[in-house]
C-alpha angles and dihedrals in degrees: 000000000000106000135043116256121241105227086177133002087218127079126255112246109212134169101220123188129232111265097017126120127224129186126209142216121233106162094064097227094101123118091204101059124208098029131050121267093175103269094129092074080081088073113028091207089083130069124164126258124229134220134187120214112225093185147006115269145107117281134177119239115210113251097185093057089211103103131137087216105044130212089031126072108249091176099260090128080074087063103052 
């Protein structure tokens, strides 16, 4: 697999808490989108990426996985 795969062109909304870390999927395969549940050991060419959290808020998570500003949603999903 070269490329990521797009469960969905729309971004995850999700309400994160300060100090807590996420990790997100960014191969596509993941049950658990927009997070990482291992399924990119399939291909070795994807690894999850973390993110920290530094307060509490909603954020969007990117469901295209072809964003330029992983793990957030830039709109790139409109153009595919």
């Amino acid at each position: 697999m070269n490329k990521p795969i797009s469960p969905q062109k729309s971004p995850y909304k999700v309400m994160v808490e300060k100090g807590k870390t996420y990790f997100w999927c960014t191969c596509g395969l993941s049950n658990k989108q927009p997070f990482c549940d291992g399924s990119h050991k399939k291909d070795a060419k994807f690894r999850s990426l973390k993110y920290l959290a530094d307060e509490t808020k909603e954020v969007f998570f990117c469901g295209c996985k072809m964003t330029e500003h992983s793990p957030f949603c830039d709109g790139t999903h409109s153009k595919l």
